[in-house]
C-alpha positions as CSV (number, residue, x, y, z in Angstrom):
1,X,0.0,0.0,0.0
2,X,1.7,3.5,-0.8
3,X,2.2,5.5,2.4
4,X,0.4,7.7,4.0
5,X,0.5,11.4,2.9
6,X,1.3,13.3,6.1
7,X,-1.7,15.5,7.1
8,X,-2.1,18.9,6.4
9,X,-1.5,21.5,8.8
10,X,-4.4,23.2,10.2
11,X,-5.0,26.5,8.4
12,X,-3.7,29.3,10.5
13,X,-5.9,31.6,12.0
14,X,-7.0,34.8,10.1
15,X,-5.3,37.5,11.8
16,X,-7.0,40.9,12.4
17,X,-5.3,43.3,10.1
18,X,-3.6,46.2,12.3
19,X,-5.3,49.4,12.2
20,X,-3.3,52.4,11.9
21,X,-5.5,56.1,12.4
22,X,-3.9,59.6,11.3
23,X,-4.3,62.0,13.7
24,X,-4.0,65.8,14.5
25,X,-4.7,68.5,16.9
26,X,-7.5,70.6,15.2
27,X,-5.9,74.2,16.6
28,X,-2.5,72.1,14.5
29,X,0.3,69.8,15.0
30,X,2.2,67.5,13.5
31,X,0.5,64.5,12.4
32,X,0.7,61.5,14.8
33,X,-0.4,57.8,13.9
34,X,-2.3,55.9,17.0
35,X,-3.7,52.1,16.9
36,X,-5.0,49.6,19.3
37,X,-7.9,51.1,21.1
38,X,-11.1,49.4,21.7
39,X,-13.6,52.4,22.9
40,X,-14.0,55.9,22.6
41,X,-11.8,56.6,26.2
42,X,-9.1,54.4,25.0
43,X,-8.8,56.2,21.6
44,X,-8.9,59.5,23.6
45,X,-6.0,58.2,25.5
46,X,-3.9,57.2,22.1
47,X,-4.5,60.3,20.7
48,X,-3.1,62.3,24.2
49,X,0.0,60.0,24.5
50,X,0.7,61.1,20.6
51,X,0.4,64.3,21.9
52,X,1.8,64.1,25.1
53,X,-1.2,65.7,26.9
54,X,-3.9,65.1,29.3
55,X,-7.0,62.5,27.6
56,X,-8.8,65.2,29.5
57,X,-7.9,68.1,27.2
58,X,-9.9,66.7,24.9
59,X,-13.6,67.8,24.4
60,X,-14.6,65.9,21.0
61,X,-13.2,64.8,17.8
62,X,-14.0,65.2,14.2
63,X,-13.6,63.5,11.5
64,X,-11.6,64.7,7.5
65,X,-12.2,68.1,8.8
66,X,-10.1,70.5,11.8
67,X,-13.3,72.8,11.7
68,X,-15.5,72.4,14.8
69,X,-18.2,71.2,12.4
70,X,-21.2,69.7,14.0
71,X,-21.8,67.5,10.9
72,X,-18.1,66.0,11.1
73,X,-18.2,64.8,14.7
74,X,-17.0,61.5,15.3
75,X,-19.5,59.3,16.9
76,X,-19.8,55.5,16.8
77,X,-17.7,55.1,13.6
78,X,-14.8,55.2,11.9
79,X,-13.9,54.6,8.6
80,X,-10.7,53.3,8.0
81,X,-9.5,56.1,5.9
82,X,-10.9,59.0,8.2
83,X,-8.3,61.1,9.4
84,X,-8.8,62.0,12.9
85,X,-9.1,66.1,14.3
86,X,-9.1,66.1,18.3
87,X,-10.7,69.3,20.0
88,X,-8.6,70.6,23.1
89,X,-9.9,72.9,26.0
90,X,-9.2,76.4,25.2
91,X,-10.4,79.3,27.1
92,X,-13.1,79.3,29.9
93,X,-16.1,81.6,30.7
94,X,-18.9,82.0,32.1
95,X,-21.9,83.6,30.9
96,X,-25.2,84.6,32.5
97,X,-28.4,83.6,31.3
98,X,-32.3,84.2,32.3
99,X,-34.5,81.3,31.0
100,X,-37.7,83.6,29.7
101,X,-39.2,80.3,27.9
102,X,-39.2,76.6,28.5
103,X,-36.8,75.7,26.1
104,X,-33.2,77.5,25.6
105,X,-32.8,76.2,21.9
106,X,-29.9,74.0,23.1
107,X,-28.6,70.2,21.6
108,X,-26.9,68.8,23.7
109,X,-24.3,66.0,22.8
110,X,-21.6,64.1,24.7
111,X,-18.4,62.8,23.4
112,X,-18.5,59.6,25.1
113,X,-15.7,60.0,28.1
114,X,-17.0,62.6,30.1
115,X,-17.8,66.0,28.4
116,X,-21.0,66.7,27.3
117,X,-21.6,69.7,24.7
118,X,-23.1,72.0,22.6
119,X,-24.1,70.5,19.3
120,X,-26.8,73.3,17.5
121,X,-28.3,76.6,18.8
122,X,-31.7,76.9,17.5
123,X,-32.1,80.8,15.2
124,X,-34.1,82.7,17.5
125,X,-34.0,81.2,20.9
126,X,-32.6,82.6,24.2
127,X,-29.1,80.7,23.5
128,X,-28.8,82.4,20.0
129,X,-29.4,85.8,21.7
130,X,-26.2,85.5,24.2
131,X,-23.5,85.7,21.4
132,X,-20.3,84.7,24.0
133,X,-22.3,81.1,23.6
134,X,-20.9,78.8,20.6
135,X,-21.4,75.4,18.9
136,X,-18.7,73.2,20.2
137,X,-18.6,74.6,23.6
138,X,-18.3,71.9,26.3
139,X,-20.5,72.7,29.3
140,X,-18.7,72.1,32.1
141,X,-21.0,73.9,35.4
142,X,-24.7,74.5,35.8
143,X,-24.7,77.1,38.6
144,X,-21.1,76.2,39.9
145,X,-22.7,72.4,40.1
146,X,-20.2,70.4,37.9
147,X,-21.3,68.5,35.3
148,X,-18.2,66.9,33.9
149,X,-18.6,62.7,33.4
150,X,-22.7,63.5,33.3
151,X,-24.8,61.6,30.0
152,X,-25.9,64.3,28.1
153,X,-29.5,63.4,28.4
154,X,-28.8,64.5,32.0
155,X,-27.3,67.5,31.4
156,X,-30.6,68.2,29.0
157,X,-32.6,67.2,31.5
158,X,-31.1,69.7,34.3
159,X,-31.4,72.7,31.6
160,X,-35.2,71.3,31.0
161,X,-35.7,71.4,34.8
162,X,-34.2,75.0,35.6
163,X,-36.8,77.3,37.1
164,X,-38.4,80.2,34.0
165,X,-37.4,83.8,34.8
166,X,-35.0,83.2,37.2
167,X,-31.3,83.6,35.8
168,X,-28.5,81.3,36.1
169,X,-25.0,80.6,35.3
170,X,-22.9,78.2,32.4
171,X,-19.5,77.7,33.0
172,X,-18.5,76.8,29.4
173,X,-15.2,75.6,27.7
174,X,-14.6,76.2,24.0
175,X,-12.2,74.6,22.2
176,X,-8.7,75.8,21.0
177,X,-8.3,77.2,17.3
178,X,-6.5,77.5,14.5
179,X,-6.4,80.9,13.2
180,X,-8.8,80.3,10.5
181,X,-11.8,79.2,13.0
182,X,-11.1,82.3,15.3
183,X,-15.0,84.1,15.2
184,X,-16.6,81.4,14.1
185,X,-20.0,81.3,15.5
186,X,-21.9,78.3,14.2
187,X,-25.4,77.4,14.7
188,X,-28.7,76.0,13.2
189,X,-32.2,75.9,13.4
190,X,-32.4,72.8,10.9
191,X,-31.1,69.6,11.3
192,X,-29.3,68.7,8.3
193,X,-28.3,65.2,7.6
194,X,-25.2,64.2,9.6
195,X,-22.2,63.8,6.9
196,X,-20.9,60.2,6.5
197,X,-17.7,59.5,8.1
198,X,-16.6,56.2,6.6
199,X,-14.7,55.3,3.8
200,X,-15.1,52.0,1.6
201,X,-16.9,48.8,2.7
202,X,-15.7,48.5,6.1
203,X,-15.8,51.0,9.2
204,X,-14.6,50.6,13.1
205,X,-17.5,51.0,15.1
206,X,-16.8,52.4,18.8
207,X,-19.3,51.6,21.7
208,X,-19.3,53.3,24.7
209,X,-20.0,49.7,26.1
210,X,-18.0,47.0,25.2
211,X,-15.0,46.4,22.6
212,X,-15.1,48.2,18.9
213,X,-15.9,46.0,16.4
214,X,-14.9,45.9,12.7
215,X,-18.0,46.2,10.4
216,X,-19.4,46.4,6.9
217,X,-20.7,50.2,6.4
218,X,-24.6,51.3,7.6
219,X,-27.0,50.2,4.8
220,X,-29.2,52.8,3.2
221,X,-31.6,51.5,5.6
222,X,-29.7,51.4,9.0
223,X,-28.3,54.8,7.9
224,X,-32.1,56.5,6.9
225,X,-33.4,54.4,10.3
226,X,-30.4,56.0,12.1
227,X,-31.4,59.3,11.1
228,X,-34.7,59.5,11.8
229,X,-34.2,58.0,15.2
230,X,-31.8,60.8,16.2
231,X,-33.8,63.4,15.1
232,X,-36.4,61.8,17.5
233,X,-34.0,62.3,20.4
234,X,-33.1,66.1,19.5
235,X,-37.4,66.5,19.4
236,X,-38.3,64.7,22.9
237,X,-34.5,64.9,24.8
238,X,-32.7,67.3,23.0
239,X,-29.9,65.5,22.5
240,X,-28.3,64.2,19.5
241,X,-26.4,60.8,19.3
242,X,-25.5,58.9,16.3
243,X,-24.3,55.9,18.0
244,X,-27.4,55.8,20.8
245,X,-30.2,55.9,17.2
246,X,-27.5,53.1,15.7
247,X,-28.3,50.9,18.9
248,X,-31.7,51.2,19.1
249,X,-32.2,50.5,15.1
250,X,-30.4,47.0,16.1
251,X,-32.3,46.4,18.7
252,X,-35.5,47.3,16.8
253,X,-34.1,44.5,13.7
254,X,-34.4,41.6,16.6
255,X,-37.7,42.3,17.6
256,X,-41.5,41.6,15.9
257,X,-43.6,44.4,17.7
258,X,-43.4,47.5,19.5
259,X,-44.2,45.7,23.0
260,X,-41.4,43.4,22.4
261,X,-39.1,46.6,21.2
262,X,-39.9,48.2,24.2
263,X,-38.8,45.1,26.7
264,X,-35.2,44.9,24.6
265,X,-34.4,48.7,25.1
266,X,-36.0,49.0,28.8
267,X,-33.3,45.8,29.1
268,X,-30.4,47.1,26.8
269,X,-31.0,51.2,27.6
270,X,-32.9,51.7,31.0
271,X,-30.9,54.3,32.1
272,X,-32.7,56.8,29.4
273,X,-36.2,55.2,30.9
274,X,-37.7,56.7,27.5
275,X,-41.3,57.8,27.6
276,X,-43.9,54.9,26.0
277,X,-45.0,57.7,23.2
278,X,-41.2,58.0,22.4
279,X,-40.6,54.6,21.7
280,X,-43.7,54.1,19.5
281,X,-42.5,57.2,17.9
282,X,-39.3,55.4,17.4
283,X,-40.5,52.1,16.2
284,X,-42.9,53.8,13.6
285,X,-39.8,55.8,12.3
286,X,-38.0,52.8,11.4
287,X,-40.6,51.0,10.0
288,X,-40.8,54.3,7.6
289,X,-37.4,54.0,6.7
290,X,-37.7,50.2,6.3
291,X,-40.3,50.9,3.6
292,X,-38.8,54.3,1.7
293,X,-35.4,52.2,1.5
294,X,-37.3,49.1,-0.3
């Protein structure tokens, strides 16, 4: 009998390609390369030791763009040709305010590792009329009561909760910038589709929760989905959070009805303990977006 052919060996193991990320300080610097984080704090801390500063001088991050542009902000993806813009602290100030309506016109977002700030100023509202008061400032006191590591559906929530006609104070820290940004004053009364961040087939998605993952892009459903769902959020909490509507459009592809939807995020996302109207809100929305994307 001929011998035996010796047995293959057993296929090595794929091995997950190394990802290298460009970064800069938006206000400028050299350009640093940084790798190897898993969540939004760890990449914060990559991008300070490249730096050689403090993860907490950083109050946000945007993406292809050193502009502190709202529509650029880096939220629970990456694609892997995005170069990366951090946001440092620049100066402080305070500014007084006296709350003549219910709502100040704020959106408030969070970046994820402890800051939360401004992301639009609606035309026309009490915020818009106090012109020291920017997009991209990180709020960091409500009446000399620190804010910093709040959710920024807290932080709404306090604003929401602050007593009409009385005044009270912001402590607010904008970020550093380049010469070209200096009197820059951005702000909107729309809500313009947030700008894709990724870059071919594949992005790194970041959760606040848990390791990154590497993933195909957002269909034109998950993406139209997405979008509704965070508008949703700026209308009921007035916050806005790309990665929070991304979570609750999963959740919502696992489940059959609205009752079951609203067991899987009281379960997943208690913490937000979102109103029953919202969620049906939330669950028609995608069903809209399932049916305009086919």
């Amino acid at each position: 009998a001929p011998p035996a052919s010796p047995a293959e060996p057993p296929a090595a193991p794929r091995a997950r390609p190394r990802l290298v990320f460009r970064t800069q300080l938006a206000h400028g610097s050299p350009t640093g390369k940084i790798e190897g984080f898993t969540n939004v704090r760890e990449l914060y801390a990559k991008i300070a030791e490249a730096f050689g500063i403090a993860p907490t001088e950083i109050l946000f991050c945007t993406l292809n763009s050193h502009k502190v542009d709202m529509q650029r902000l880096l939220g629970g993806q990456i694609g892997l040709e995005d170069f990366i813009f951090a946001h440092v602290r620049g100066e402080t100030k305070e500014v007084e305010v006296t709350k003549t309506e219910d709502a100040l016109g704020l959106t408030i977002t969070d970046n994820g590792a402890g800051y939360a700030f401004i992301k639009r100023i609606k035309e026309g509202s009490i915020i818009n009329r106090v012109q020291t008061v920017c997009v991209g400032d990180s709020i960091e006191a409500i009446n000399d009561h620190s804010i910093v590591g709040c959710r920024h559906y807290e932080v709404a929530r306090m604003l929401r909760e602050l007593p009409k006609a009385q005044p009270f104070t912001l402590r607010l820290v904008q970020p550093k910038r380049a010469f070209d940004m200096i009197g820059q004053r951005s702000r909107s009364s729309k809500c313009p589709v947030d700008a894709k961040v990724t870059s071919g087939r594949e992005t790194l998605r970041l959760r606040s929760g848990g390791a990154a993952t590497l993933e195909e892009a957002p269909t034109e459903f998950e993406e139209e989905a997405s979008r509704r769902v965070d508008d949703l959020l700026e209308s009921y909490m007035g916050i806005r959070d790309p990665e929070l509507a991304s979570t609750m459009v999963d959740t919502a592809k696992k489940t059959l009805s609205v009752q079951e939807f609203a067991h899987r995020l009281d379960s997943v996302l208690g913490e937000f303990a979102f109103p029953d109207e919202f969620v049906v809100e939330v669950w028609a929305a995608i069903g809209e977006a399932r049916e305009a994307c086919g």
